[in-house]
mmCIF file of the C-alpha atoms, coordinates in Angstrom:
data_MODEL
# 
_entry.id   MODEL 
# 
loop_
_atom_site.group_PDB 
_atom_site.id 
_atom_site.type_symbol 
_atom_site.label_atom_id 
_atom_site.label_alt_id 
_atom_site.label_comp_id 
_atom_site.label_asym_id 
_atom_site.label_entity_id 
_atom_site.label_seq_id 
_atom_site.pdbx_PDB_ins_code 
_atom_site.Cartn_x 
_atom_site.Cartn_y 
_atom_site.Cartn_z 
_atom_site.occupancy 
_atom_site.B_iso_or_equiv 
_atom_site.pdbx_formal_charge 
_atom_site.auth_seq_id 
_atom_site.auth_comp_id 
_atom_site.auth_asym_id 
_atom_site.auth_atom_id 
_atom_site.pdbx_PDB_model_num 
ATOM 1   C CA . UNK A 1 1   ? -99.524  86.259  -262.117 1.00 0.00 ? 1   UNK A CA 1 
ATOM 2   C CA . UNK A 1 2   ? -102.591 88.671  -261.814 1.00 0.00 ? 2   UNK A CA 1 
ATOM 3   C CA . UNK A 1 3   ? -103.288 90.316  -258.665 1.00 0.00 ? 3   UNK A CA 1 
ATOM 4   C CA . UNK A 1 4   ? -106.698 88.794  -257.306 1.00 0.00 ? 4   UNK A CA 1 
ATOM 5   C CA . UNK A 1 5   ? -107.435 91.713  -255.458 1.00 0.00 ? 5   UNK A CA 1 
ATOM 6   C CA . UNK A 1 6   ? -106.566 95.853  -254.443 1.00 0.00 ? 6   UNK A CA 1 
ATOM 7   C CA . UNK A 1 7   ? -106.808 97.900  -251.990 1.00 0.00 ? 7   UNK A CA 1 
ATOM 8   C CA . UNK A 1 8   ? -107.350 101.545 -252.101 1.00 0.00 ? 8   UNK A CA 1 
ATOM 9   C CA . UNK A 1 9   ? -108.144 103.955 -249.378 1.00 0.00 ? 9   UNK A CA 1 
ATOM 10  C CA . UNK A 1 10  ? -108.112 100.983 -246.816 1.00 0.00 ? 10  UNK A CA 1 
ATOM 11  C CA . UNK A 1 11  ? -111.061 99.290  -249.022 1.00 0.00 ? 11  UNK A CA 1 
ATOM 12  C CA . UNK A 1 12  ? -110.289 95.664  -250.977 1.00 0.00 ? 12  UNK A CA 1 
ATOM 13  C CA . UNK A 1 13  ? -111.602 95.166  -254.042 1.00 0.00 ? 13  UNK A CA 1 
ATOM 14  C CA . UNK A 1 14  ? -111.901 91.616  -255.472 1.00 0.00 ? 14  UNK A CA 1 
ATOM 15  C CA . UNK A 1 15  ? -111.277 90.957  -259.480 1.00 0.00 ? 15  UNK A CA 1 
ATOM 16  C CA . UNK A 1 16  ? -114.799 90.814  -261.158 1.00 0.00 ? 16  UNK A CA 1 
ATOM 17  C CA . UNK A 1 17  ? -114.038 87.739  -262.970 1.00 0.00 ? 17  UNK A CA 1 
ATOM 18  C CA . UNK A 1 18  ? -113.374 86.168  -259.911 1.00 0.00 ? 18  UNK A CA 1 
ATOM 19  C CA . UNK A 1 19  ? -116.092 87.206  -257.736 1.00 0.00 ? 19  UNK A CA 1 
ATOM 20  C CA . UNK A 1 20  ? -119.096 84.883  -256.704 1.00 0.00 ? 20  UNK A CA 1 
ATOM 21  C CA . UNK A 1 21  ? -121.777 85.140  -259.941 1.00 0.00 ? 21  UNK A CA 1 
ATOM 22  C CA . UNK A 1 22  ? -125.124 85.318  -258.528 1.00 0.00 ? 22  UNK A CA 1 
ATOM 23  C CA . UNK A 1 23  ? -126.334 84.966  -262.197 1.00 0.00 ? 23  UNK A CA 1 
ATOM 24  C CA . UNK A 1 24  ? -128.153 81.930  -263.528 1.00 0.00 ? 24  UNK A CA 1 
ATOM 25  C CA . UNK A 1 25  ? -131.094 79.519  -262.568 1.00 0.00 ? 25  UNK A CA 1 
ATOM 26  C CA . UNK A 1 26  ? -130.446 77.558  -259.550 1.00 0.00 ? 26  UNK A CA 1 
ATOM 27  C CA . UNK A 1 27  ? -130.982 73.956  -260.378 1.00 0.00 ? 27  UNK A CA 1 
ATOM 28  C CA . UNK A 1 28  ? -130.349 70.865  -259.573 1.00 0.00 ? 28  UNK A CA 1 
ATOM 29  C CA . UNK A 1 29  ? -127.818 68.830  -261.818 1.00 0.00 ? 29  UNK A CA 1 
ATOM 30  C CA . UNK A 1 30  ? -128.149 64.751  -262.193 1.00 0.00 ? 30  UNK A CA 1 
ATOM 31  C CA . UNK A 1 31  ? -125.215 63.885  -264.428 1.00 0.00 ? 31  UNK A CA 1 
ATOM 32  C CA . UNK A 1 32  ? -123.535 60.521  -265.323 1.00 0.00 ? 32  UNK A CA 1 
ATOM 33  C CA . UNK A 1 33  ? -122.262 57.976  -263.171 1.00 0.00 ? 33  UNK A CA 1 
ATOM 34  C CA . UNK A 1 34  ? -124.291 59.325  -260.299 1.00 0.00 ? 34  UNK A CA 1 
ATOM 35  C CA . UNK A 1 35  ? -123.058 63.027  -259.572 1.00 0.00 ? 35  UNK A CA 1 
ATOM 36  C CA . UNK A 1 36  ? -125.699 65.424  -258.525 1.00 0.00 ? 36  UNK A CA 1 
ATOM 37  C CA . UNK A 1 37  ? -125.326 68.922  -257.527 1.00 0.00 ? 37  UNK A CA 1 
ATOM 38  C CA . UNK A 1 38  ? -126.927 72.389  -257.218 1.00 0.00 ? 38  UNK A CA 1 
ATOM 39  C CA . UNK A 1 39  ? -125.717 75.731  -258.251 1.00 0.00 ? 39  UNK A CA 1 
ATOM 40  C CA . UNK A 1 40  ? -126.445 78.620  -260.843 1.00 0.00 ? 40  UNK A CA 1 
ATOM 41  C CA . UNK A 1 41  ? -126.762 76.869  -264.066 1.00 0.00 ? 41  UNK A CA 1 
ATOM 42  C CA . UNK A 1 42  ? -126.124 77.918  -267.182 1.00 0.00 ? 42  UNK A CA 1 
ATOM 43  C CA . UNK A 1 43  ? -124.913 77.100  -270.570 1.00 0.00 ? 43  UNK A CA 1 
ATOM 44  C CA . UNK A 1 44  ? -123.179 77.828  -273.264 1.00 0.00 ? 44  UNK A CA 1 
ATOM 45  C CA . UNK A 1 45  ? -123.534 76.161  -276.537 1.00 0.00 ? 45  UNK A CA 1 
ATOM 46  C CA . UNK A 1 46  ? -122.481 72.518  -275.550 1.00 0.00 ? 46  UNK A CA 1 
ATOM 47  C CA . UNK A 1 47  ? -120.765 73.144  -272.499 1.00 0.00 ? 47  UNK A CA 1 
ATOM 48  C CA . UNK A 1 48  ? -122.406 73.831  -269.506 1.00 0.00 ? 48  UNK A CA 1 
ATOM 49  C CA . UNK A 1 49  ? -121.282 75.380  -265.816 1.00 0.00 ? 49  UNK A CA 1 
ATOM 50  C CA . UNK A 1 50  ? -122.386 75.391  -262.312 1.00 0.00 ? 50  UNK A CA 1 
ATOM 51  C CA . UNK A 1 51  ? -121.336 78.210  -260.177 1.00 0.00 ? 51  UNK A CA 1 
ATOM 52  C CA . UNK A 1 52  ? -121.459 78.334  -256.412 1.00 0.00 ? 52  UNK A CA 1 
ATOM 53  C CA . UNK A 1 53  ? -121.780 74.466  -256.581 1.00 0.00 ? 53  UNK A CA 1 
ATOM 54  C CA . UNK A 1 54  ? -122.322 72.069  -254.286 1.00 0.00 ? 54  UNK A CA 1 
ATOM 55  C CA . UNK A 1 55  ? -122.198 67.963  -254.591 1.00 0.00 ? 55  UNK A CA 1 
ATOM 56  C CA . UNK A 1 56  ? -125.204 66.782  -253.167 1.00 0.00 ? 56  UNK A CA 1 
ATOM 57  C CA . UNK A 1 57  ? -123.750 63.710  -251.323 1.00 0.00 ? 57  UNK A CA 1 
ATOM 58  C CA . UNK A 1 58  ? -126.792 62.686  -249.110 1.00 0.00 ? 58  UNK A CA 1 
ATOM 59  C CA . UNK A 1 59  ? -130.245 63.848  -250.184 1.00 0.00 ? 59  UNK A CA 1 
ATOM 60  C CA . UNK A 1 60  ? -131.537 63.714  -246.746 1.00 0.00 ? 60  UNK A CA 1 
ATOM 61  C CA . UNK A 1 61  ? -135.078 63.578  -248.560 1.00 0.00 ? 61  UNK A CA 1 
ATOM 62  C CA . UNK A 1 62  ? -138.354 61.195  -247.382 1.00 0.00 ? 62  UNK A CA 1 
ATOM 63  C CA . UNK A 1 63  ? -139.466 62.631  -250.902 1.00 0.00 ? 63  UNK A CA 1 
ATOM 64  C CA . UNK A 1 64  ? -136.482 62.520  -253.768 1.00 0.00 ? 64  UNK A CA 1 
ATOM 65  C CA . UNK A 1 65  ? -134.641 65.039  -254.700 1.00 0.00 ? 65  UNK A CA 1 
ATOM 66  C CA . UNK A 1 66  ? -138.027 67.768  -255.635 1.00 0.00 ? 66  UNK A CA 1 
ATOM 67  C CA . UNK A 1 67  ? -138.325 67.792  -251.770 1.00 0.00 ? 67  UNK A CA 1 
ATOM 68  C CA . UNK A 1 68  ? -135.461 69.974  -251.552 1.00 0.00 ? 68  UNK A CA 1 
ATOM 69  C CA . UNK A 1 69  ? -135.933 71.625  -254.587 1.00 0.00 ? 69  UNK A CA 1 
ATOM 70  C CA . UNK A 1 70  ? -138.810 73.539  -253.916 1.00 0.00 ? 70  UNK A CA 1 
ATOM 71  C CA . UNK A 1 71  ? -138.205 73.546  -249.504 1.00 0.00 ? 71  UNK A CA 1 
ATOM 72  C CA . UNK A 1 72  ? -134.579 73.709  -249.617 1.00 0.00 ? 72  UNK A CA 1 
ATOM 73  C CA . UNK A 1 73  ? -132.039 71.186  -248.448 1.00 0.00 ? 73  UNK A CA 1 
ATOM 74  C CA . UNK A 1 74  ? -133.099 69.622  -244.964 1.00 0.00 ? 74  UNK A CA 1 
ATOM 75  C CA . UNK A 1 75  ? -131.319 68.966  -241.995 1.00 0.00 ? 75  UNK A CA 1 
ATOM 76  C CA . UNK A 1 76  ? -130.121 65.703  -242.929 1.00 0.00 ? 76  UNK A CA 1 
ATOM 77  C CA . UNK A 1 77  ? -128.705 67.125  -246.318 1.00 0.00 ? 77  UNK A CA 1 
ATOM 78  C CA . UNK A 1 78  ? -125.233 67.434  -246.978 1.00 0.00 ? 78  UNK A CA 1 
ATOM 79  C CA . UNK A 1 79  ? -123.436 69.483  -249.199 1.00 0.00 ? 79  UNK A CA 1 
ATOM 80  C CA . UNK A 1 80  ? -119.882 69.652  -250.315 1.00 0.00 ? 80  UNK A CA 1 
ATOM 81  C CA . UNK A 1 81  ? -118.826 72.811  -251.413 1.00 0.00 ? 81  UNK A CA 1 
ATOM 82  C CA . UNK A 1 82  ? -116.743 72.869  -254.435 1.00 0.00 ? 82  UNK A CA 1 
ATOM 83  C CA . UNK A 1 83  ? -115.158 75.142  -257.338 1.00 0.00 ? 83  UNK A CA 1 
ATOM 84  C CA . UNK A 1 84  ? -117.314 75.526  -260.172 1.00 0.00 ? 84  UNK A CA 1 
ATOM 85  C CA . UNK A 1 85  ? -118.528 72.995  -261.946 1.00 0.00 ? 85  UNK A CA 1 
ATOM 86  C CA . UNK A 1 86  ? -117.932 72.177  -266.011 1.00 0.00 ? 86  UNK A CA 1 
ATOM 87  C CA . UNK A 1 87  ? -119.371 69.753  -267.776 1.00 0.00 ? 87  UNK A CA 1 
ATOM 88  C CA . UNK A 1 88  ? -120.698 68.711  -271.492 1.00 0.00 ? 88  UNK A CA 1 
ATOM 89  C CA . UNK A 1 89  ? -124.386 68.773  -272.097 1.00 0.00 ? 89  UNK A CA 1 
ATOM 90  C CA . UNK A 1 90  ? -124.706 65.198  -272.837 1.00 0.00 ? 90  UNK A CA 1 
ATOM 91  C CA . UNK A 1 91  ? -123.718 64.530  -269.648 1.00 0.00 ? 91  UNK A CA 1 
ATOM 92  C CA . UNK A 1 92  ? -126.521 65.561  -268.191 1.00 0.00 ? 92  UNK A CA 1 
ATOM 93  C CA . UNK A 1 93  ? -128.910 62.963  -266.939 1.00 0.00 ? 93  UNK A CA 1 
ATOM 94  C CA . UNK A 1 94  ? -132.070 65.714  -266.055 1.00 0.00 ? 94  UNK A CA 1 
ATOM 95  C CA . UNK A 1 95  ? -132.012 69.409  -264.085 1.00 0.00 ? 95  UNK A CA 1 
ATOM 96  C CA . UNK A 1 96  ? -134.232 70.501  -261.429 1.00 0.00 ? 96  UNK A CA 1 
ATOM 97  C CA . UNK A 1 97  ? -135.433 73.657  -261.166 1.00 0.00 ? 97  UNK A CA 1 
ATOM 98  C CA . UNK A 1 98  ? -135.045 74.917  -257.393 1.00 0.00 ? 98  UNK A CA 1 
ATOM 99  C CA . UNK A 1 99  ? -137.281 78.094  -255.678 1.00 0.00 ? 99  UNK A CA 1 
ATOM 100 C CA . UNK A 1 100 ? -134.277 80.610  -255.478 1.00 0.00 ? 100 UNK A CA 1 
ATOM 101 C CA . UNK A 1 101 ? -135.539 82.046  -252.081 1.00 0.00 ? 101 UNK A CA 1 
ATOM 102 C CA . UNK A 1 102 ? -135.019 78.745  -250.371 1.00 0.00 ? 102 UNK A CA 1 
ATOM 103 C CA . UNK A 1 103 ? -131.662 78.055  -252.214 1.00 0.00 ? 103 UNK A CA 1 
ATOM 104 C CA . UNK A 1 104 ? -129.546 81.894  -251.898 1.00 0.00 ? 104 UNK A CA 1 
ATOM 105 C CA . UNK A 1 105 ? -128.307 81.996  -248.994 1.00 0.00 ? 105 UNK A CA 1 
ATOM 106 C CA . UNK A 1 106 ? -127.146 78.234  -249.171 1.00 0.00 ? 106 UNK A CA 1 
ATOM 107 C CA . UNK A 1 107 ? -125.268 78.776  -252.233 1.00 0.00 ? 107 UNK A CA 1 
ATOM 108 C CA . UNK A 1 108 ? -122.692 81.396  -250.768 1.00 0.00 ? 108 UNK A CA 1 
# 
C-alpha cells in the first residue's frame, strides 16, 4: 500500500494524484435514470469524470436547474458530497454549464 501522504520538517504533503483537481469546467451532469450532479467535468475519449462531485438531490429551484447554474445552488438545495464520479458518454442525458465564481467554493 502507498503512503497517501509525508511529512517533512513538521509540513504534510498530500500525494498529487490524490489531491482535489481544480481542473475542468464545472457543469452540471443529467444522466440516465434520473442522476444529476455538478462537478469539474471532463472527458476522455468515451468515458467521462466528475471531480469534486456532488448529487444534486433537491434542486431547490422556482426556475429548473439553469437557476442554479448561473446563481449558484440556493438555500433550499441539497447536495451530497461524493467520490468522483465515472461514467460513459452515452449516458449522458445533457450538461450545464455553471458560472465558476458562484460554484468554487461549493465544490471543496
Amino acid at each position: 500500500m502507498k503512503p497517501e501522504t509525508i511529512k517533512i520538517d513538521e509540513v504534510e504533503y498530500v500525494r498529487k494524484d490524490l489531491s482535489p483537481n481544480t481542473t475542468g469546467e464545472i457543469r452540471i451532469v443529467v444522466l440516465q435514470r434520473g442522476w444529476v450532479a455538478v462537478g469539474r467535468f471532463s472527458e476522455n475519449t468515451e468515458r467521462c469524470i466528475l471531480k469534486n462531485a456532488n448529487i444534486i438531490r433537491v434542486w431547490g429551484t422556482t426556475k429548473g436547474l439553469g437557476e442554479i447554474a448561473v446563481n449558484g445552488p440556493t438555500s433550499k438545495t441539497v447536495l451530497d458530497k461524493c467520490p468522483d464520479i465515472r461514467f460513459h458518454e452515452l449516458t449522458v442525458v445533457m450538461t450545464i454549464d455553471c458560472v465558476e465564481s458562484v460554484w468554487n467554493t461549493k465544490l471543496s
